[in-house]
PAZAPA-4460 file (N, C-alpha, C; in steps of 0.05 Angstrom, whole numbers, plus 32768, in hexadecimal, padded with zeros to 4 digits):
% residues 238
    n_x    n_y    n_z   ca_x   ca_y   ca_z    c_x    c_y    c_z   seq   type   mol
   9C01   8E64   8921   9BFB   8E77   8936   9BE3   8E6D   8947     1      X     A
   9BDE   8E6F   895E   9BD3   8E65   8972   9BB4   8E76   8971     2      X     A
   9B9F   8E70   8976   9B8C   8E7D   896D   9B84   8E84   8983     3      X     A
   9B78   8E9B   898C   9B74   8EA8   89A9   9B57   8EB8   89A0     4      X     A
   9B45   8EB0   89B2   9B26   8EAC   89A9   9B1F   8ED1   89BD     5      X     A
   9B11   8EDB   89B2   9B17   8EFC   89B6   9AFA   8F06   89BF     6      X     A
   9AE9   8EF8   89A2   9ACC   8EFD   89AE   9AC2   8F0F   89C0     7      X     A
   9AC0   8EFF   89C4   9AAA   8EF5   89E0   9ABE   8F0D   89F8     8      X     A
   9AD1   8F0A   89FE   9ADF   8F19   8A0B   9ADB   8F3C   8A00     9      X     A
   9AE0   8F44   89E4   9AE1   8F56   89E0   9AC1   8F69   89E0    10      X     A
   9AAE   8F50   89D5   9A93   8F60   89E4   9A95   8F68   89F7    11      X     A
   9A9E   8F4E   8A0F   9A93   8F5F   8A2E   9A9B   8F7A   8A33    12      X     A
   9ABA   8F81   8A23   9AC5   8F91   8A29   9AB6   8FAD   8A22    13      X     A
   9AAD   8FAD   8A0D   9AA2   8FC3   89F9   9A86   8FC6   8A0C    14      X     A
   9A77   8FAF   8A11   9A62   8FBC   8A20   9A6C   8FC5   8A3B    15      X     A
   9A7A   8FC5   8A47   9A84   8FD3   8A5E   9A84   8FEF   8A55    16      X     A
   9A82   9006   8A3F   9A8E   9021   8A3D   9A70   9028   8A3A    17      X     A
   9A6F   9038   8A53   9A52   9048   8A4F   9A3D   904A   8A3B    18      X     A
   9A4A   9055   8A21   9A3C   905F   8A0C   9A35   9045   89F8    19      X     A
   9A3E   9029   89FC   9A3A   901B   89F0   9A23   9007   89F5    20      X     A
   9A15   9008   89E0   99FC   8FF9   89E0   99FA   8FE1   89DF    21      X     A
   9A05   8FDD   89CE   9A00   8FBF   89BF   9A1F   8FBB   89AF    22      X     A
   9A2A   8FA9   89AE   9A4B   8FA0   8998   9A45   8F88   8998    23      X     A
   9A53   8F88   8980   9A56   8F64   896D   9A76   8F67   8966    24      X     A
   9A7B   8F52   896B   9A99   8F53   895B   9AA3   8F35   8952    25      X     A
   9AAC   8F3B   8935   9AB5   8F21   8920   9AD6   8F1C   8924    26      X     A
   9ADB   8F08   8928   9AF3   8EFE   8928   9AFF   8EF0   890A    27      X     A
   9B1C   8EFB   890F   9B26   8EE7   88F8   9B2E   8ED0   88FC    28      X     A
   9B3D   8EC8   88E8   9B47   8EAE   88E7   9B55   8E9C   8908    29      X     A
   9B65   8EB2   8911   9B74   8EB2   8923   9B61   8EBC   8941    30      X     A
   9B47   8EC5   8938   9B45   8EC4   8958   9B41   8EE0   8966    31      X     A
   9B4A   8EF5   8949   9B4C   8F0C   8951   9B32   8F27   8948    32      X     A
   9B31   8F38   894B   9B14   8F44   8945   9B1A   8F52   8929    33      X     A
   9B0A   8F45   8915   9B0E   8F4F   88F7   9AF5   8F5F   88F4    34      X     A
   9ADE   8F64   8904   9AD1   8F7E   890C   9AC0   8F86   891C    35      X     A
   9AC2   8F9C   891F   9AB1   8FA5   8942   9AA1   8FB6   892F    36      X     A
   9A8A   8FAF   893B   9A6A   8FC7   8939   9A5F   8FBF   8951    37      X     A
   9A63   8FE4   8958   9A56   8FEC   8971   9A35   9002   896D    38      X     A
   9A20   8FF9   8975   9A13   900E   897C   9A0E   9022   899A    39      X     A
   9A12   9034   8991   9A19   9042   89AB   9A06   9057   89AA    40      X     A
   99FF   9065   89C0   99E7   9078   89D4   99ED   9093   89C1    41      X     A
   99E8   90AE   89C1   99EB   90C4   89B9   99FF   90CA   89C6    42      X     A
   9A0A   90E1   89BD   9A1D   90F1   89D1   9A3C   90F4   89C3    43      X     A
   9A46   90D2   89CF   9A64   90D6   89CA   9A6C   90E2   89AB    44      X     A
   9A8B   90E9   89A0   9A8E   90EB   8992   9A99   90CF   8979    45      X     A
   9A88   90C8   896B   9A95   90A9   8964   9AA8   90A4   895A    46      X     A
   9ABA   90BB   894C   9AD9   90B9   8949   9AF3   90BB   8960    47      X     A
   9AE4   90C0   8975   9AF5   90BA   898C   9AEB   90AE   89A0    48      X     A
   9AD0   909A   8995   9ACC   908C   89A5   9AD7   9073   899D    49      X     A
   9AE3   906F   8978   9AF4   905E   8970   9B0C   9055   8976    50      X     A
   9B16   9070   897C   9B2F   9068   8981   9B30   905D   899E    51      X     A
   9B1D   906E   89B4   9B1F   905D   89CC   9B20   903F   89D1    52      X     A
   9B07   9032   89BA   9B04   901E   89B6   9B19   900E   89B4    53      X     A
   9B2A   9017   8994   9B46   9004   898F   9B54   9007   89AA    54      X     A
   9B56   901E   89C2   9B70   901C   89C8   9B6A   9007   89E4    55      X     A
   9B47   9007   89EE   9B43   8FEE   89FF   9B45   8FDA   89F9    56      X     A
   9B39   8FD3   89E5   9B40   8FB1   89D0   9B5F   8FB4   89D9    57      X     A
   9B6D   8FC0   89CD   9B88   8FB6   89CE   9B99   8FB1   89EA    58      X     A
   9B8E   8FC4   89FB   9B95   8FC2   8A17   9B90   8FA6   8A26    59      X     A
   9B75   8FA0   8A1D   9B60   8F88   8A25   9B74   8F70   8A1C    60      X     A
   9B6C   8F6E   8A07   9B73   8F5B   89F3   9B91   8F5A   89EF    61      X     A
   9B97   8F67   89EC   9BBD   8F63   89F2   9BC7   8F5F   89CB    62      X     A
   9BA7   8F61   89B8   9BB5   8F5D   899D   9BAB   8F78   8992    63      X     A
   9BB5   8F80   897F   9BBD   8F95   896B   9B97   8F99   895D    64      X     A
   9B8F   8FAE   895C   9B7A   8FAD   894E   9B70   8FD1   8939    65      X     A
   9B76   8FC8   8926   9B71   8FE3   8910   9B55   8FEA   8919    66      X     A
   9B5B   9004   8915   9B38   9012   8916   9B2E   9017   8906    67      X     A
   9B35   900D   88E8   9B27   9010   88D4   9B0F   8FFD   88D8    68      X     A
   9B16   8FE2   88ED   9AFB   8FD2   88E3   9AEB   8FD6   8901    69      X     A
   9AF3   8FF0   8910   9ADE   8FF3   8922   9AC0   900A   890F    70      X     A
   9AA8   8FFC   8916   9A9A   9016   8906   9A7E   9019   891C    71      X     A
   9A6F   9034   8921   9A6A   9034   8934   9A4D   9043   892B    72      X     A
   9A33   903E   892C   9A16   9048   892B   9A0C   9054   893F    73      X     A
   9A06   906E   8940   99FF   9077   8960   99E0   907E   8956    74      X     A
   99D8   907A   896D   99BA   907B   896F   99B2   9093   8972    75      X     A
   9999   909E   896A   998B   90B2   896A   9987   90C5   898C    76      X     A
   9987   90D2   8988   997C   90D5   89BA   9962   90D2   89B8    77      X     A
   9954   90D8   89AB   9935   90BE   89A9   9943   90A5   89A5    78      X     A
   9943   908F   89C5   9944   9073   89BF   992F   9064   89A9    79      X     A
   991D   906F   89A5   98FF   9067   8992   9906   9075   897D    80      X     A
   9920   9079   8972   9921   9088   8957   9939   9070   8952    81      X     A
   9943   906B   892F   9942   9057   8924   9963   905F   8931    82      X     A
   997D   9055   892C   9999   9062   892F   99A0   9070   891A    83      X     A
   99AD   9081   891F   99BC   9094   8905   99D6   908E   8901    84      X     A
   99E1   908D   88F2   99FF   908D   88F0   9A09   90A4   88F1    85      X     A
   9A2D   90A6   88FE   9A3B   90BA   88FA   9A4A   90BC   88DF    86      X     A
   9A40   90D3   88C6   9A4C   90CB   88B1   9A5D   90DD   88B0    87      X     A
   9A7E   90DE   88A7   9A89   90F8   88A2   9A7B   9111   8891    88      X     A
   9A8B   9120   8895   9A7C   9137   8877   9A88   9129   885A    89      X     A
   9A80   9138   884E   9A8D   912D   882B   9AA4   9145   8827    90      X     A
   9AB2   9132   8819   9AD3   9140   8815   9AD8   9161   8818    91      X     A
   9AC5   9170   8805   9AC9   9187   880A   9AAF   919A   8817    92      X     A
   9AAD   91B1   8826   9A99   91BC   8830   9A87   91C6   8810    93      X     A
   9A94   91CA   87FE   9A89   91DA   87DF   9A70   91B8   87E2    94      X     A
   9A7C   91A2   87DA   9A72   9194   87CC   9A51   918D   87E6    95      X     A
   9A62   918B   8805   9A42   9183   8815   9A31   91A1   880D    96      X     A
   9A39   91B8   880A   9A26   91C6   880B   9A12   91CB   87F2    97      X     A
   9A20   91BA   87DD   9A0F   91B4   87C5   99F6   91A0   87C8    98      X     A
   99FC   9197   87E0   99E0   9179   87E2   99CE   918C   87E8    99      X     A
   99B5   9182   87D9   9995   918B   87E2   998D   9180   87F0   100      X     A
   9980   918C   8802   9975   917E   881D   9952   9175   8817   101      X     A
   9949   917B   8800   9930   9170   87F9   9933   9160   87E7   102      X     A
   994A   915F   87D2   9943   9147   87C3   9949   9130   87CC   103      X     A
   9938   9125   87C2   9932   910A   87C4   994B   90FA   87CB   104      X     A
   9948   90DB   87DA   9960   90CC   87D9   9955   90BA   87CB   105      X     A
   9961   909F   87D4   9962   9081   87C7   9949   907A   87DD   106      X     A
   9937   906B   87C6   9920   9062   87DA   9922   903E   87D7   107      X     A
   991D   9031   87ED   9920   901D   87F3   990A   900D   87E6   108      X     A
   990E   8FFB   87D3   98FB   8FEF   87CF   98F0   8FD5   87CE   109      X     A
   9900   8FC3   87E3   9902   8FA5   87F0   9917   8F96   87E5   110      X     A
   9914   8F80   87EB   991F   8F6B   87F1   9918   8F48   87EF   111      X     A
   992A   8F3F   87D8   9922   8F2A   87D3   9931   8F13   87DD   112      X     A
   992A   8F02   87D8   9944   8EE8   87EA   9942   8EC9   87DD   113      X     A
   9958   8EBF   87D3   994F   8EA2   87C9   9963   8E9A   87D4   114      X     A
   9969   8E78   87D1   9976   8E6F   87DD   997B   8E5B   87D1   115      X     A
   9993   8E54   87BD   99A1   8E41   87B0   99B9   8E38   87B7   116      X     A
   99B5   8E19   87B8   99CE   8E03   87BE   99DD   8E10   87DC   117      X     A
   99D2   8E13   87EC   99DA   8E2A   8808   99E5   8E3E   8809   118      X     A
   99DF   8E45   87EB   99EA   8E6A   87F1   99D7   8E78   87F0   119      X     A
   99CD   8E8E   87F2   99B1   8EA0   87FE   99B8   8EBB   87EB   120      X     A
   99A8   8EBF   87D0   99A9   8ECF   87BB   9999   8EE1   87C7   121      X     A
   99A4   8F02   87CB   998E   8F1D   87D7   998D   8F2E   87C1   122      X     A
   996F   8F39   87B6   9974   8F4C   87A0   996B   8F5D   87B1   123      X     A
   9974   8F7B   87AE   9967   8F94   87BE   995C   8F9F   87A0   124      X     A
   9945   8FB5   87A4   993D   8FC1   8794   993C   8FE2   87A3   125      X     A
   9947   8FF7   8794   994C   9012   879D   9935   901C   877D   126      X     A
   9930   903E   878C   9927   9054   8776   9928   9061   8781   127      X     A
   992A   9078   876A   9932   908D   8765   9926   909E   8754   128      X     A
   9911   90B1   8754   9908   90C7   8740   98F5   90B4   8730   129      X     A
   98EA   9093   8739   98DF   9081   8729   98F1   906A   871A   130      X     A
   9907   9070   8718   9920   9060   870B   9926   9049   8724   131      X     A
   9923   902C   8716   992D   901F   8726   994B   9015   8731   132      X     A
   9952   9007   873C   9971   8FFD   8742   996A   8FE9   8749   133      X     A
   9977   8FCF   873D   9981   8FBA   8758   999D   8FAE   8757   134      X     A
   9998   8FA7   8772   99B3   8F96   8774   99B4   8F81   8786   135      X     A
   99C0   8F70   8784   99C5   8F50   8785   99EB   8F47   878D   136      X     A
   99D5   8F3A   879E   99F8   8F29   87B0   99F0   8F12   87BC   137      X     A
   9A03   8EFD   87C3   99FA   8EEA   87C3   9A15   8EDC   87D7   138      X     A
   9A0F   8ED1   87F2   9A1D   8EC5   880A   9A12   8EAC   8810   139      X     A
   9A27   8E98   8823   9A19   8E81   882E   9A0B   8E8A   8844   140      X     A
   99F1   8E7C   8836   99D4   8E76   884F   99D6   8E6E   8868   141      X     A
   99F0   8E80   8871   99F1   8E79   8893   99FE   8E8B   88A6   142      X     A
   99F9   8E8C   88BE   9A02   8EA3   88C8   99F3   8EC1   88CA   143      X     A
   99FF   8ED8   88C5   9A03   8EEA   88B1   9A00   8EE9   888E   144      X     A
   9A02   8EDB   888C   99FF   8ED8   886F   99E9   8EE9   8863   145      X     A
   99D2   8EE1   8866   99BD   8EF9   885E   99C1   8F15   8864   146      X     A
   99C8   8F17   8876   99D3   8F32   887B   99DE   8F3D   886F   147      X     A
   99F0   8F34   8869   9A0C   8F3D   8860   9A03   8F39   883B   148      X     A
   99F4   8F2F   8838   99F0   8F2A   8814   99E0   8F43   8813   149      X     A
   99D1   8F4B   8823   99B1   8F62   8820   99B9   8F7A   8822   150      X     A
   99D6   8F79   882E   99E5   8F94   8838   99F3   8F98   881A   151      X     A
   9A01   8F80   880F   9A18   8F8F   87FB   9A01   8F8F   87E4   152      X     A
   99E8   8F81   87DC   99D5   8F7D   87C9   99CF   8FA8   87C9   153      X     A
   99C5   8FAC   87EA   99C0   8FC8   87EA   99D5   8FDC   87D7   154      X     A
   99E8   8FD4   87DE   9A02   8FE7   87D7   9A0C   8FE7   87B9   155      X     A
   9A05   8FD0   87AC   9A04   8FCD   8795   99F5   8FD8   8793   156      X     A
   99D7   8FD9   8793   99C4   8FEE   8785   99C1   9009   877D   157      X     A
   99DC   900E   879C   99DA   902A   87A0   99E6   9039   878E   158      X     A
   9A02   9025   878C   9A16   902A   8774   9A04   9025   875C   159      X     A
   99F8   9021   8750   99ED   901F   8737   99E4   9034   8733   160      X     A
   99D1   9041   8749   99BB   905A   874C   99D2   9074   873C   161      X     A
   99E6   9071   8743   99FD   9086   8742   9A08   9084   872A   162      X     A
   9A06   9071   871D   9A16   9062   8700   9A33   9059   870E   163      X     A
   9A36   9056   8722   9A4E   9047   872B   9A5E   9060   8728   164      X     A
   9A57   9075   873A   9A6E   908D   8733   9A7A   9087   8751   165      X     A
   9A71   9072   8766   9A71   9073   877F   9A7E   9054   8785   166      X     A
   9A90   9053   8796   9A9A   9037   8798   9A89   902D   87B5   167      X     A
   9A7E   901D   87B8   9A68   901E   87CF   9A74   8FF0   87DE   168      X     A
   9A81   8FF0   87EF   9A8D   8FDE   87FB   9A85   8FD6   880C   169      X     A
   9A74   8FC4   8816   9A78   8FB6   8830   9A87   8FAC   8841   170      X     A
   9A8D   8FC0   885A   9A9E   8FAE   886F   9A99   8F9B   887E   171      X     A
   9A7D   8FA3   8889   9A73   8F95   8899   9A59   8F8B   88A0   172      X     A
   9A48   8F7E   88AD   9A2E   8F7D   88B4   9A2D   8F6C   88CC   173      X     A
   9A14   8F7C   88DF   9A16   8F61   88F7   99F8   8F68   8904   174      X     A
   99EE   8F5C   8915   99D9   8F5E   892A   99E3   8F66   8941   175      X     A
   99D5   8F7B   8953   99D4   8F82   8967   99B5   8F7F   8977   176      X     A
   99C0   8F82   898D   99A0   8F80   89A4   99AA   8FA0   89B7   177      X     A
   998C   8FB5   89B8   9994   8FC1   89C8   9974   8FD1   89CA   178      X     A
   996F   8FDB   89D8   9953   8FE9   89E1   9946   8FCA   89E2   179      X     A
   9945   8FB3   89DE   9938   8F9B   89E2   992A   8F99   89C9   180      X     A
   993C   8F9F   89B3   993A   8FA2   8990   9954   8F9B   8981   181      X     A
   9954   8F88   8970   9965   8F83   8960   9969   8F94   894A   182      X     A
   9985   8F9B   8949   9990   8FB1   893A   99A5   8F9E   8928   183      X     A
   99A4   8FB0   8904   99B6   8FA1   88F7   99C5   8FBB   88E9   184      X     A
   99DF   8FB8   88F3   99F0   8FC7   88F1   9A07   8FC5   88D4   185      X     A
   9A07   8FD8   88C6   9A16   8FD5   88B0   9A33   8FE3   88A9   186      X     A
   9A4A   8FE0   88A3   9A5C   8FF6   8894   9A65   8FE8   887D   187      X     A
   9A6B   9004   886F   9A75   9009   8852   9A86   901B   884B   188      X     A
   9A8F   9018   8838   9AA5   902B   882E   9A9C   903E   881B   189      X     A
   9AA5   9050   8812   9A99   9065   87F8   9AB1   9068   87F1   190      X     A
   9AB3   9065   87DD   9ACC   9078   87C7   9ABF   9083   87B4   191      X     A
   9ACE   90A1   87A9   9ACF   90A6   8794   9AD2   90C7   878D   192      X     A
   9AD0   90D1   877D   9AE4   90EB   8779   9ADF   90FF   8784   193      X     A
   9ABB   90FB   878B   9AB1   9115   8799   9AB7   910A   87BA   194      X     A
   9AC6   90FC   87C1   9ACB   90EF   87E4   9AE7   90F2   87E9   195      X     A
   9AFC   90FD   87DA   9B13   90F6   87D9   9B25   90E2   87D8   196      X     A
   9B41   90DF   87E9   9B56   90D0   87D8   9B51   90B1   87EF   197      X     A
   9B42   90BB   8800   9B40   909D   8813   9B1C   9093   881A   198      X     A
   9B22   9079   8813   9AFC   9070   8814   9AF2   907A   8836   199      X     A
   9AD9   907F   882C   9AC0   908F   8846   9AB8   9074   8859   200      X     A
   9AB7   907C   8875   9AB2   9068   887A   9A9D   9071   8881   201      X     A
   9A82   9058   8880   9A67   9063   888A   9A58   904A   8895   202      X     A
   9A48   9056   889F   9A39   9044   88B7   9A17   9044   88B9   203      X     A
   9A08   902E   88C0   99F2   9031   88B8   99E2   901F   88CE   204      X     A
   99C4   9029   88D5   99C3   900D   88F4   999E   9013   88E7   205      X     A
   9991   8FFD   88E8   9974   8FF6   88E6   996C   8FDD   88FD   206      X     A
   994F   8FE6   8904   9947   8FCE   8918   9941   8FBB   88FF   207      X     A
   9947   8FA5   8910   993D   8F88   88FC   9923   8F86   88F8   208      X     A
   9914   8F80   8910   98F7   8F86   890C   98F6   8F60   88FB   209      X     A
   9902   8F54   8904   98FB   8F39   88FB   9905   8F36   88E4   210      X     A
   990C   8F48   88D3   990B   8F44   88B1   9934   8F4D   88B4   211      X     A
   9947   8F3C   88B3   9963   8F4A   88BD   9969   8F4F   889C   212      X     A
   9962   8F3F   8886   996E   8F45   8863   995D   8F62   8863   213      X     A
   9949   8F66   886A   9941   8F83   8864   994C   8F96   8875   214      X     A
   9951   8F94   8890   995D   8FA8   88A1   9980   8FA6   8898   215      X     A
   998A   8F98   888D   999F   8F98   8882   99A6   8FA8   8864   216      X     A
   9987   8F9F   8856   9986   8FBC   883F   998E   8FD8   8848   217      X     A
   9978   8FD6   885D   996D   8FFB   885D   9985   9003   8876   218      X     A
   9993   8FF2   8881   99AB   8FFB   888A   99C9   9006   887B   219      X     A
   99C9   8FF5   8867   99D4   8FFE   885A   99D5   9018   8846   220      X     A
   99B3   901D   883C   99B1   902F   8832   99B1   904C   883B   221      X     A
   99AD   9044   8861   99B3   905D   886D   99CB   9061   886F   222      X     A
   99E6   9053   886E   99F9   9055   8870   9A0C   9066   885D   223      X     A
   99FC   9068   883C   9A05   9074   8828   99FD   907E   881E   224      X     A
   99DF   9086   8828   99C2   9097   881C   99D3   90BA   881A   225      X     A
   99E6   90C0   882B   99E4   90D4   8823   99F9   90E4   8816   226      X     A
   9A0F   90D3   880D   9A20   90D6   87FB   9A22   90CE   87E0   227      X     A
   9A01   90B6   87DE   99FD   90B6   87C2   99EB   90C6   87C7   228      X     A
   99D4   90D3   87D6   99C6   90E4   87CC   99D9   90FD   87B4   229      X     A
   99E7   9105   87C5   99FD   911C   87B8   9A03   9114   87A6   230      X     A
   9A10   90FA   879F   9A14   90F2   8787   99FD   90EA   876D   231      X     A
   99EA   90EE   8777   99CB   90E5   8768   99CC   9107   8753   232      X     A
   99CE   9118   8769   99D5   9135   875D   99E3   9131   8747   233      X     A
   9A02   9131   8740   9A0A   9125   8733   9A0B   9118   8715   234      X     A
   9A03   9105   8721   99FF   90F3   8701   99E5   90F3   8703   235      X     A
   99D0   90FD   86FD   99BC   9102   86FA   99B5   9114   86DF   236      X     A
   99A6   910A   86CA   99A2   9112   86B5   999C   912E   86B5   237      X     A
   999C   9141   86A7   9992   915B   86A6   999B   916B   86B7   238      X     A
***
């Protein structure tokens, strides 16, 4: 099959729609976009700003593109406030209205980095109530690569924090530029019994601030901070 280079084309396109700030998009094998992360302004709604998305790509682009791997971080309406993600609710209204809004979440507690035979080893360290977590992943030292190790290292921890009652996946990770600040944008998946019969999709955006393996942690951890919070409830002793 003939490989048809998408890129670069499908940015320009994405920054053309008002609400969009900043997009990165990964290509596969072939040429085609294996994922879009958009950060976008306040306002729109980001489940139908998805679908708009797939149906210009495809218009544009003339190839086929699922919207599972579009995922989208909208920014706070304070530009000087960090981005928030749009997260669904949790499966049932019983179970969100069980989350406490004072207890505690997962607290971030850095980021380490080594770097063997050119692959780039990230441990994250999380707590909780004083209880530690970590977790560890490990990508080639190029690219994205750090990124993407600091993001699933995060998500492993998170899942630990929970005893693994939570299936916590990386889809994606990338860099954006927008307010004249580098943003590192994350998604993930959640499964598990208290989310229902299909994985959560969630979304997470931190400025880099120079350090992208740490803004790749705490992106991630915003991305799932608040469905393991709920779940911290949970499996939580006593």
């Amino acid at each position: 099959m003939e490989k048809i280079r998408t890129k670069e084309a499908a940015e320009a396109t994405l920054r053309e729609l008002p609400s969009v700030i900043g997009a990165f998009v990964r290509e596969d094998i072939y040429g085609h976009p294996r994922e879009v992360h958009l950060l976008v302004a306040a306002g729109p709604n980001v489940r139908h700003l998805a679908r708009d998305v797939r149906e210009l790509l495809e218009e544009r682009l003339q190839v086929p593109v699922d919207q599972r791997i579009i995922s989208i971080a909208q920014v706070a309406r304070d530009p000087r406030e960090t981005p928030v993600e749009e997260v669904p609710e949790l499966a049932t209204p019983a179970a969100a209205e069980d989350v406490d809004a004072n207890d505690p979440r997962l607290v971030f507690g850095g980021t380490e980095c080594m770097v063997r035979d050119a692959r780039v080893v990230v441990r994250v360290r999380l707590t909780w109530h004083g209880e530690e977590f970590l977790g560890e992943a490990s990508e080639l030292d190029a690219g994205m690569g750090r990124v993407r190790a600091a993001a699933t290292a995060a998500l492993r921890a998170a899942a630990a924090a929970v005893r693994d009652s939570l299936r916590l996946e990386l889809q994606g990770a990338s860099s954006v530029r927008a307010f004249e600040r580098d943003y590192v944008l994350v998604s993930a998946l959640a499964a598990g019994p208290a989310l229902g019969r299909r994985p959560l999709p969630l979304v997470g955006a931190q400025p880099a601030e120079g350090d992208e393996p740490t803004a790749a942690a705490l992106a991630a951890l915003q991305a799932v901070n608040r469905v393991v919070s709920y779940q911290l409830k949970v499996v939580a002793p006593g």
